[in-house]
C-alpha positions as CSV (number, residue, x, y, z in Angstrom):
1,X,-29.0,-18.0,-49.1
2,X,-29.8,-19.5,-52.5
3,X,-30.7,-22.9,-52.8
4,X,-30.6,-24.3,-56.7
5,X,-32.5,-27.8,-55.8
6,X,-34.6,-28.6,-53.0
7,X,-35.1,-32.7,-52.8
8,X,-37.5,-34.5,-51.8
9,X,-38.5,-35.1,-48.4
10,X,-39.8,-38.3,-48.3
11,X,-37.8,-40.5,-51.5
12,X,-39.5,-43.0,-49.8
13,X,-43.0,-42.6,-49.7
14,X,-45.4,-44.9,-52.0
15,X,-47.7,-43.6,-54.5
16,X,-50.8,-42.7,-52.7
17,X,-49.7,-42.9,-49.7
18,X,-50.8,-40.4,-46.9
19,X,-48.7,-37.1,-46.9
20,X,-48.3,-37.0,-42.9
21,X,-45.5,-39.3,-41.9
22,X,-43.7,-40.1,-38.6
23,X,-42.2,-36.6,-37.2
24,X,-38.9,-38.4,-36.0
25,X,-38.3,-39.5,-39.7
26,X,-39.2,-36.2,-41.1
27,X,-37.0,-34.2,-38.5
28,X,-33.8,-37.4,-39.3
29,X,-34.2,-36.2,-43.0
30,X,-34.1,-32.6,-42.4
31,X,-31.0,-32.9,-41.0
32,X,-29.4,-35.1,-43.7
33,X,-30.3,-32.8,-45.9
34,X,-28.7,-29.9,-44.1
35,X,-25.2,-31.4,-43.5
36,X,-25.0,-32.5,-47.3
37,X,-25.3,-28.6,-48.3
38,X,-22.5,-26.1,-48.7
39,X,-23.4,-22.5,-47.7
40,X,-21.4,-19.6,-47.1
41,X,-22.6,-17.1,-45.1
42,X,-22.1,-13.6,-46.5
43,X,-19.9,-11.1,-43.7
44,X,-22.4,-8.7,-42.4
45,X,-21.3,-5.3,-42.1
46,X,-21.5,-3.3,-38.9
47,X,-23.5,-0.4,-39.0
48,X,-22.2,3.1,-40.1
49,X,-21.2,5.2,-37.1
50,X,-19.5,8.2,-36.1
51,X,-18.9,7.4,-32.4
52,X,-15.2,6.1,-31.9
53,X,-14.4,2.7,-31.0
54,X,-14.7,1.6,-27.6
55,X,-11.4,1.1,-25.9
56,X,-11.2,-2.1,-23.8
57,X,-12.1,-1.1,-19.9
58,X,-9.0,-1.0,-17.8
59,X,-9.7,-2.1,-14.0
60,X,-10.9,0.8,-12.4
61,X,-8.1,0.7,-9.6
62,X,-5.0,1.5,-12.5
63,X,-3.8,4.7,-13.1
64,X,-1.0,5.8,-15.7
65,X,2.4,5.4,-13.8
66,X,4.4,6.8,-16.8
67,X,4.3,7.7,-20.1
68,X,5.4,4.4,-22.5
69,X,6.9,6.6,-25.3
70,X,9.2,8.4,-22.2
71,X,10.1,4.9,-21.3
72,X,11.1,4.0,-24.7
73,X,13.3,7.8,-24.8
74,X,15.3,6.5,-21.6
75,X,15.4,3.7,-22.9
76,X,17.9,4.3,-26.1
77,X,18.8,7.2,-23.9
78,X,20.2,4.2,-21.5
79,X,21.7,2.2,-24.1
80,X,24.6,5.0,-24.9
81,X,25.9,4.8,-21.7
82,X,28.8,3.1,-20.7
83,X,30.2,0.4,-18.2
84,X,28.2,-0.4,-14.5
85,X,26.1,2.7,-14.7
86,X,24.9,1.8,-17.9
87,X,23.7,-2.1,-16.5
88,X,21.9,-0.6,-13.9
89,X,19.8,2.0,-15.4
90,X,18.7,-0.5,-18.1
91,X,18.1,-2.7,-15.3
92,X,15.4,-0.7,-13.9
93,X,14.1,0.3,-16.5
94,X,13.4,-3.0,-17.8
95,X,11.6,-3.7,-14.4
96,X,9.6,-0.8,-15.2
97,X,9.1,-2.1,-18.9
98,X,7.6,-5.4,-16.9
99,X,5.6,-3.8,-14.4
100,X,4.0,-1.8,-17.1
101,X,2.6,1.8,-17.2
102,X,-0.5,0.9,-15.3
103,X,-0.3,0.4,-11.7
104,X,-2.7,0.1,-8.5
105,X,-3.3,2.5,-6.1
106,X,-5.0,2.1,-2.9
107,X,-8.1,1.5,-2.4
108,X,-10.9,2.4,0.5
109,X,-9.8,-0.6,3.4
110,X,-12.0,-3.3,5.1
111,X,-13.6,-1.7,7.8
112,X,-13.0,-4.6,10.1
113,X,-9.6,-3.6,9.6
114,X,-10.0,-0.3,10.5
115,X,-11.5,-1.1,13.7
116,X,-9.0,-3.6,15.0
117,X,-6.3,-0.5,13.8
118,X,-8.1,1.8,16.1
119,X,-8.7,-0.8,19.0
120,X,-5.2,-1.8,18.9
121,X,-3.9,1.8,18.9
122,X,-6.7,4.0,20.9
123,X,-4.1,6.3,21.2
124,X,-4.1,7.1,17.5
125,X,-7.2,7.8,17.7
126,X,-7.0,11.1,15.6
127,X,-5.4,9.2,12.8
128,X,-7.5,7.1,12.7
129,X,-10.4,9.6,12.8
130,X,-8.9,11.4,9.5
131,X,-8.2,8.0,7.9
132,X,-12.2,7.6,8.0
133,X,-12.8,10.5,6.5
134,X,-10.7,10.2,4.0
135,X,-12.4,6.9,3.3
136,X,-15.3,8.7,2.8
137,X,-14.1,11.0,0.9
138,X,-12.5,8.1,-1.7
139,X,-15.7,6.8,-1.6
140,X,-17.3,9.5,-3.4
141,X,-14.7,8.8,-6.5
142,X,-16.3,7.2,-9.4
143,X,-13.8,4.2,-8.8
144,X,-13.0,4.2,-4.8
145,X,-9.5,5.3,-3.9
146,X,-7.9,5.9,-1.2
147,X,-5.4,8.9,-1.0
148,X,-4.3,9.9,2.4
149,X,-2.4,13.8,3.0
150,X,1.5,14.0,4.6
151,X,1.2,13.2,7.9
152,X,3.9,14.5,11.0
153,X,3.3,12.0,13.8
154,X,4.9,14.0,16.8
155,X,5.5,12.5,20.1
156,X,7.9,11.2,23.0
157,X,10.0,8.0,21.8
158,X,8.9,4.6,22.2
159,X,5.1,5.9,22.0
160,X,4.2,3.9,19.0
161,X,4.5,6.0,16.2
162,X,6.2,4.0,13.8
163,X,4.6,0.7,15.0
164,X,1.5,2.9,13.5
165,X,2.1,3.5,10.4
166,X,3.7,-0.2,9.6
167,X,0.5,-1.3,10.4
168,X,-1.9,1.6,8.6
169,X,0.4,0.0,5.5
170,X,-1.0,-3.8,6.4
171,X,-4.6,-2.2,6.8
172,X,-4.7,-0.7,3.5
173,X,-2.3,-3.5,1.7
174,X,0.2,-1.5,0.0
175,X,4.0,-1.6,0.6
176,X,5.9,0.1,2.9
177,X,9.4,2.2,3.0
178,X,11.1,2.4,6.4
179,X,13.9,5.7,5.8
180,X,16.0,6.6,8.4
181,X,16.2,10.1,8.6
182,X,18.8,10.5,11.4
183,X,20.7,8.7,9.4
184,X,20.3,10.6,5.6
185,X,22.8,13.3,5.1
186,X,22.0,14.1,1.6
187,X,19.1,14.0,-0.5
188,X,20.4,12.2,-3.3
189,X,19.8,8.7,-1.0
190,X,16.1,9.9,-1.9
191,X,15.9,11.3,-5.4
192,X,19.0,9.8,-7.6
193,X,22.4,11.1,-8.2
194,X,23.0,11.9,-11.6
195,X,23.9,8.5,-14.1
196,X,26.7,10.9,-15.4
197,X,28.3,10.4,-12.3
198,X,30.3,7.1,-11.4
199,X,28.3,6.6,-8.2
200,X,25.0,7.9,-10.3
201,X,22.2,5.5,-8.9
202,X,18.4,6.2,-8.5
203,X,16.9,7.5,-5.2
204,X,15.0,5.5,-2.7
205,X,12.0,6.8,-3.8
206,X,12.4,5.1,-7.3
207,X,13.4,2.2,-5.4
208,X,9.9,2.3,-3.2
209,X,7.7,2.7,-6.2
210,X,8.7,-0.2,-8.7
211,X,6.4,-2.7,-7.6
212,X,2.3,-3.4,-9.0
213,X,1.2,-0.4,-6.7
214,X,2.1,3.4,-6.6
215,X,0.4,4.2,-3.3
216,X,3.4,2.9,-1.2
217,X,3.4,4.1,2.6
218,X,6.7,6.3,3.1
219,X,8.0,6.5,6.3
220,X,10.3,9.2,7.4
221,X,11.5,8.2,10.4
222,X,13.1,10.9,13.2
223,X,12.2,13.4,10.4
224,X,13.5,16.6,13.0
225,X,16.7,14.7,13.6
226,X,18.1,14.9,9.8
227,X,21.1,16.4,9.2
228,X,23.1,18.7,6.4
229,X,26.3,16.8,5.6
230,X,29.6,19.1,4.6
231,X,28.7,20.5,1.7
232,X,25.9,22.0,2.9
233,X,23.2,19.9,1.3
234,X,19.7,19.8,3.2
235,X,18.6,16.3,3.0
236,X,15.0,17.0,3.6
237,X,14.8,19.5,-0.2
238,X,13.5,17.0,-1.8
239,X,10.1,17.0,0.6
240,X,9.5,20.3,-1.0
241,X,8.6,18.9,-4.4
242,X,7.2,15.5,-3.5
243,X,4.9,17.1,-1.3
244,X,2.9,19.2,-3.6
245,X,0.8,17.5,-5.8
246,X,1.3,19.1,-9.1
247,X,5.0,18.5,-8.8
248,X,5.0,15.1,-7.5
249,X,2.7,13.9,-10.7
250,X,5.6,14.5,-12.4
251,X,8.7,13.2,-10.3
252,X,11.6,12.3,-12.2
253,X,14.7,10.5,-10.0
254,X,17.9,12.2,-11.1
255,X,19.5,8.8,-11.7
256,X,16.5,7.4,-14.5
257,X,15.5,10.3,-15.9
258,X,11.9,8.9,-16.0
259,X,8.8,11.2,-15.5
260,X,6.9,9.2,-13.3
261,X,3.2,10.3,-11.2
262,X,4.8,10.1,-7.4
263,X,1.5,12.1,-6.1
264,X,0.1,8.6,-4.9
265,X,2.4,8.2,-2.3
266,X,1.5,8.1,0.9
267,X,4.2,10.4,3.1
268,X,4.3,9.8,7.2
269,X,6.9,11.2,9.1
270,X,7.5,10.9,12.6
271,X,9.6,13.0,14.7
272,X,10.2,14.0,18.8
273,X,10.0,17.9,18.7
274,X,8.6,19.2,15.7
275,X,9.9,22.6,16.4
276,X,13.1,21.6,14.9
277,X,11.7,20.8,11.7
278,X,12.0,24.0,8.9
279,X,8.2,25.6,8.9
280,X,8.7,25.4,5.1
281,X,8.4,22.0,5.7
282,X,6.6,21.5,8.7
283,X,3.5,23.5,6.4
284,X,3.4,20.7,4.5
285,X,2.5,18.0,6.8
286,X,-0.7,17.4,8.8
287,X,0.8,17.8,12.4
288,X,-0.6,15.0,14.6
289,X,0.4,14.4,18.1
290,X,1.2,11.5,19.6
291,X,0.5,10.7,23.1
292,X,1.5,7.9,25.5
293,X,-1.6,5.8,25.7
294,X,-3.1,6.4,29.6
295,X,-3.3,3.1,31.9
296,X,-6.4,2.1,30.1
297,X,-5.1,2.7,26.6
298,X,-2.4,0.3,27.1
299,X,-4.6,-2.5,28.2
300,X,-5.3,-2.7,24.5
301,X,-2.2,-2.1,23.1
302,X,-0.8,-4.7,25.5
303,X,-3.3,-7.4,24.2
304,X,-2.5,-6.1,20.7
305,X,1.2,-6.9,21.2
306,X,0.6,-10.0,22.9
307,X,-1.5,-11.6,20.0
308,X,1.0,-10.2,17.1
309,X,4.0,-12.1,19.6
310,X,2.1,-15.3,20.3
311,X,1.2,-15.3,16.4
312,X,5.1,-15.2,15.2
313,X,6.3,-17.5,17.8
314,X,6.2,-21.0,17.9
315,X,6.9,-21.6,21.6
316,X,3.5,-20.1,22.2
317,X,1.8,-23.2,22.0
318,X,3.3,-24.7,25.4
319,X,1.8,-22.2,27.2
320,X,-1.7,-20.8,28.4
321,X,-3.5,-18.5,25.5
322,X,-4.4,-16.1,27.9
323,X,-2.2,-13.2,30.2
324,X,-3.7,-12.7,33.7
325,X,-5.3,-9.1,34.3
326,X,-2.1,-8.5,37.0
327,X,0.3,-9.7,34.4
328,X,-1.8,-6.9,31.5
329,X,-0.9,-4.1,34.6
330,X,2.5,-4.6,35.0
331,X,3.1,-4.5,31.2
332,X,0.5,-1.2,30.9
333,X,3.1,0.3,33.5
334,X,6.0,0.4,30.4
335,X,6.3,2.4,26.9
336,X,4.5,0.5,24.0
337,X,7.9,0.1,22.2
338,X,9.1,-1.9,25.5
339,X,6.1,-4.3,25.6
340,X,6.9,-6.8,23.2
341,X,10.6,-7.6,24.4
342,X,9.9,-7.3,27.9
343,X,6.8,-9.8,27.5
344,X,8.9,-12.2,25.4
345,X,11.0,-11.9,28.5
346,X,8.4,-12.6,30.9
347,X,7.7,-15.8,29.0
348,X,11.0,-17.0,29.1
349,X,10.9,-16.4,33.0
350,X,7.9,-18.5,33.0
351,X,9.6,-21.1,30.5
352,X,12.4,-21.6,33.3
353,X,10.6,-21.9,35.9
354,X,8.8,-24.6,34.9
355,X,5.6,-23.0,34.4
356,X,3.0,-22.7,31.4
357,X,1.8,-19.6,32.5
358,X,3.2,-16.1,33.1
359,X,3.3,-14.1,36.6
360,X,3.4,-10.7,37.3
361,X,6.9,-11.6,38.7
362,X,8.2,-12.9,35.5
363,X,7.7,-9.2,34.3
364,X,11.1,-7.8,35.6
365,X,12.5,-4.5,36.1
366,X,9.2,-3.0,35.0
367,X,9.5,0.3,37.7
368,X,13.2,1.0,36.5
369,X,11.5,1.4,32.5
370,X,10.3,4.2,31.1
371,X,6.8,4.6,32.7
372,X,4.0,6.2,30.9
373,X,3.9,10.3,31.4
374,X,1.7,12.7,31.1
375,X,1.5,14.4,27.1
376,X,3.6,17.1,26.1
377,X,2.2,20.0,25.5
378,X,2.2,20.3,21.4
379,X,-1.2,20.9,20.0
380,X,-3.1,18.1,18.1
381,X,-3.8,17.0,15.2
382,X,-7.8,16.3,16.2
383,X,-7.6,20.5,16.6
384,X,-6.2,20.7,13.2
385,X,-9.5,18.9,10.9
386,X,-11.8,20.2,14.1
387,X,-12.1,16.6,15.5
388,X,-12.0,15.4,19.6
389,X,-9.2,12.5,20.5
């Protein structure tokens, strides 16, 4: 900085009079002196460098969804088409577009919430084992994720299976996909038909995936009940692809033509008899059996049905917070899928009777239900990692 005329400090000061003056004056003229001048800092230049520019640090719980050049392909791709077909395929695609090509995935859960999961379903208790080592093993990931393998949940109906995995979803807080298996007859309900067809519309799958997260919970309900419709297609084919890893980072729905990485979904079938499920398929899954909880299992998952019924209800607050141990025993006696309508039952009893608490004779028809029986005799899915139930 070149300065042409430096003035005087003190313009002030008398002939002869001592240099040293007051320091609030000198510092006030200092000042004056500065905002009267006009400098221009020259740029400074960066240093020479051959390392590459950083790139600006993406949160450590994204991962690339798709490619945005393959969106932009589909995208004119898209515009070509014609009539209905053509609405709806731009239509999701622009939802993609908005989403973006970044998405969450799952990450390791609370551990509180892990532990009211395994309290309020002790019979799960080998899920729940794997699910902690899978933790761990996500843990070990420079950025902790969470990626849990196929899972065949296998057990006698009403035993809580699909009550599960709706609430391993809640635990790790990703969405969840409900698909009726008995009821899918093709697999193009899954994986797209074709836009060059009239009725051309993507899969569910697609459908399950275009939110902020990839690592959506799929649920295949009464996966050994699915059947072929008349031309012969297997509605369970598609399993074969999405299932394997390599394959699934690369899904593309018939429908959108999209490549898209599908290998963060989480895939949980349930079924009855697993012996009617292809071995192809059933290879792919870990095979996890379900029991009935025993008399003291279902104290818990009584109490944990109770407090999800009292929460959603607002009647609840006319009556005592607490179910008598005699009450908890009759409603152990019944399948967990029967709990919660039966005990909604039992507090209407008690609502017509006057009462603000329910009796163990409020809890009706309880030895004409399904009682809990003994386990079938599959092998389980604590024998399959080497773990105890």
């Amino acid at each position: 900085m070149n300065i042409m005329h430096t003035p005087e400090l003190h313009p002030t000061r008398r002939r002869g009079a001592p240099a040293s003056r007051d320091a609030a004056l000198q510092l006030a003229e200092i000042r004056r002196i500065l905002a009267g001048m006009s400098v221009v800092a020259e740029p400074i230049e960066a240093p020479a460098t051959n390392e590459p520019a950083a790139k600006a640090e993406l949160p450590s719980n994204l991962q690339q969804f798709f490619q945005e050049g393959d969106l932009e392909n589909r995208w004119q791709w898209a515009k070509r088409l014609a009539g209905d077909t053509k609405a709806v395929i731009l239509q999701h695609l622009q939802k993609a577009r908005q989403l973006g090509c970044m998405r969450r995935v799952a990450g390791p859960p609370n551990p509180e919430a892990v532990n009211a999961l395994e309290r309020d379903f002790p019979h799960c208790g080998a899920v729940t084992a794997l699910l902690r080592r899978r933790i761990a093993l996500g843990n070990c990931c420079p950025a902790p994720t969470l990626k849990l393998p196929p899972m065949l949940l296998s057990g006698q109906p009403g035993s809580g299976k699909t009550a599960f995995a709706k609430r391993l979803a809640a635990v790790l807080a990703v969405p969840c996909h409900e698909v009726d298996m008995a009821s899918l007859h093709t697999s193009f309900t899954m994986v797209g038909l074709d836009a060059g067809f009239a009725t051309g519309r993507p899969g569910a799958l697609w459908d399950a995936l275009q939110t902020e997260c990839m690592s959506p919970i799929v649920i295949l309900d009464e996966l050994d009940k699915a059947g072929a419709d008349d031309i012969g297609d297997d509605p369970t084919g598609f399993l074969y692809s999405v299932l394997e890893p390599l394959t699934s980072r690369r899904f593309v729905d018939a429908a959108i033509g999209l490549p898209i990485d599908a290998s963060r979904v989480s895939w949980i079938a349930t079924c009855n008899d697993h012996r009617r499920i292809h071995p192809a398929i059933l290879s792919r899954f870990w095979l996890v059996e379900i029991d009935y909880p025993s008399a003291a299992q279902m104290r818990a998952v009584v109490a944990s049905i109770h407090r999800e019924l009292v929460a959603h209800s607002e009647w609840a607050v006319w009556f005592e917070p607490d179910l008598s141990q005699e009450v908890v025993d009759a409603l152990s006696m019944i399948a967990p899928r029967e709990v919660m309508q039966t005990l909604e039952d039992a507090y209407a009893n008690a609502a017509g009777a006057g009462r603000r608490w329910v009796l163990p004779k409020d809890v009706r028809d309880v030895r004409r239900r399904s009682p809990v029986r003994a386990p079938i005799g599959f092998f389980h899915g604590s024998a399959i990692e080497g773990t105890t139930q």
